[in-house]
Wavefront OBJ file of the C-alpha trace (Angstrom):
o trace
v -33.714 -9.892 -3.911
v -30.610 -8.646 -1.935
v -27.478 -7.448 -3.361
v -24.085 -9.392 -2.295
v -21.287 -7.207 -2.633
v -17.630 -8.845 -2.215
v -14.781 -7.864 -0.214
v -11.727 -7.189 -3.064
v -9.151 -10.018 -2.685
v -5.620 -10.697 -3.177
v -6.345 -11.242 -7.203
v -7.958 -7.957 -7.774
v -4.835 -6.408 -6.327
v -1.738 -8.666 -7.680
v -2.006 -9.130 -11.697
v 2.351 -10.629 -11.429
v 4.522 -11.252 -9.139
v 7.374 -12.938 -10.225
v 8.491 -14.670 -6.599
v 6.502 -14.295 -3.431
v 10.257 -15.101 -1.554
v 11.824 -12.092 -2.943
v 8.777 -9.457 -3.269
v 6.982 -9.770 -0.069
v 7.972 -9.024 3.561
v 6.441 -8.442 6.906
v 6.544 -5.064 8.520
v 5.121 -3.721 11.502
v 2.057 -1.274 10.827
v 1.577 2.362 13.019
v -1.341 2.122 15.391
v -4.351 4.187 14.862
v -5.824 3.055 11.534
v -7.514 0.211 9.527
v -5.325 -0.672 6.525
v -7.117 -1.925 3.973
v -6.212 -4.320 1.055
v -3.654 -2.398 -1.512
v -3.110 0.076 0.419
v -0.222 2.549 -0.788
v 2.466 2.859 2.046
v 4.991 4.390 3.372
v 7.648 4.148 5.582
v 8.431 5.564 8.730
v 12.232 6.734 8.986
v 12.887 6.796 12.787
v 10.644 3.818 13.961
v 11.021 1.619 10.464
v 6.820 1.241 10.564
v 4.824 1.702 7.844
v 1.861 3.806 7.394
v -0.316 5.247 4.531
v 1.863 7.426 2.236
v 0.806 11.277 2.450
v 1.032 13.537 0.115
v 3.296 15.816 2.035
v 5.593 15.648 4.716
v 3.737 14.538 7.674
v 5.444 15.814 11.292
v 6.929 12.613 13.567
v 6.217 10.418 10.463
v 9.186 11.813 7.916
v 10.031 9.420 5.579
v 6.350 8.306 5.153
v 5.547 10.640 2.286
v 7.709 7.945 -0.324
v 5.303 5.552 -1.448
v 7.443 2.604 -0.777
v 5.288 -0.848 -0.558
v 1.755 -1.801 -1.026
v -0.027 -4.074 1.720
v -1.460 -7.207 0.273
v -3.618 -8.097 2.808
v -6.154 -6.269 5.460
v -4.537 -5.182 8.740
v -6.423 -3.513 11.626
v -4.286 -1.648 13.864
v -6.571 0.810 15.178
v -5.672 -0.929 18.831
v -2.306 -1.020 18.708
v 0.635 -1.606 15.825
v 0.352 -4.367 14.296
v 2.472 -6.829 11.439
v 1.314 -6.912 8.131
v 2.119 -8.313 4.502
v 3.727 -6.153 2.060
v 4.843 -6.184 -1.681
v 8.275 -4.496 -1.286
v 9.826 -5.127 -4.407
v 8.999 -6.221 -7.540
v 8.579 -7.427 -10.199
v 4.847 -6.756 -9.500
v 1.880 -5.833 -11.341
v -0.676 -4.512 -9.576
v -4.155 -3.114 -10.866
v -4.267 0.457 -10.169
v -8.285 0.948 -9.177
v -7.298 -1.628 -6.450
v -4.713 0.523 -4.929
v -5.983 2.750 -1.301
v -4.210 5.774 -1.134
v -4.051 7.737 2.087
v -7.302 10.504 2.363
v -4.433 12.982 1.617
v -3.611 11.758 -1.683
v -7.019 13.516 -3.708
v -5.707 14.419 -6.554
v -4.935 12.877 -9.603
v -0.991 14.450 -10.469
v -1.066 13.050 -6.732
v -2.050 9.636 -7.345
v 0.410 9.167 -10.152
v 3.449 10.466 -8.024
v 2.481 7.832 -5.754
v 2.805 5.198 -8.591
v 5.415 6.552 -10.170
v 7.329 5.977 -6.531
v 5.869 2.736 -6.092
v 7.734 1.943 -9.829
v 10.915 2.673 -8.500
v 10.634 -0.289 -6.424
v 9.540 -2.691 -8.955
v 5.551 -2.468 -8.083
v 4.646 -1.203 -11.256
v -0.017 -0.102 -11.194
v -0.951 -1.165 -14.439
v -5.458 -0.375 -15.513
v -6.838 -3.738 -16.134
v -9.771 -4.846 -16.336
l 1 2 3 4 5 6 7 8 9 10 11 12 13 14 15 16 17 18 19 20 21 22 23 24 25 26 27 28 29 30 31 32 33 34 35 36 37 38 39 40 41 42 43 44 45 46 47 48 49 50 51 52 53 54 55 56 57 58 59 60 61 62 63 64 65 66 67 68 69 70 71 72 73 74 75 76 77 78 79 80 81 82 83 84 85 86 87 88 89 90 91 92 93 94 95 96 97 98 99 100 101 102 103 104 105 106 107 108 109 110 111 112 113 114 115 116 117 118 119 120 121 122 123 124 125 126 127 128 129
């Protein structure tokens, strides 16, 4: 018999969010990637789009390295830039194992920097189960 495996969804990510009005926005997303669900991002300073936060200071993409929003849907902008959904603000809970960090971000002390950003915004990664 065949294994099914399921795509995560919006309620493995979000655990709270007090209004969608106030915590969500659309932004535009830099070409070149596939953003997945919960992925951690960051904003661009000069061009205001969002891509994966990096550990470090990126060159052309400075401002990106604050983990500012988390993308609560699946955006593919490998074609071109493209708009997606973002939690900007809280208060939101969202489960930490469903958060996508960029390939940068490998280490654990790394991983909580990014959530301890994301907290000063109001998204706060809780573990759930």
């Amino acid at each position: 018999m065949s294994v099914l495996t399921m795509a995560p969804t919006l309620g493995d990510l979000l655990k709270f969010e007090l209004n969608a009005s106030y915590t969500r926005e659309t932004v535009t997303l830099k070409a070149g990637t596939s953003y997945p669900l919960g992925s951690v991002l960051g904003r661009i300073t000069a061009s205001g789009e969002y891509r994966l936060s990096p550990a470090a200071l990126v060159a052309g993409d400075d401002g990106a390295e604050n983990a500012s929003a988390v993308l609560i849907e699946s955006v593919d902008a490998t074609d071109g830039v493209a708009t997606g959904l973002i939690a900007a603000r809280g208060p939101v809970i969202l489960a930490d194992a469903a958060l996508v960090f960029d390939a940068s971000v490998d280490q654990p002390a790394e991983r909580t920097a990014k959530t301890t950003q994301l907290a000063t915004v109001g998204l706060v990664a809780r573990h759930t189960v």
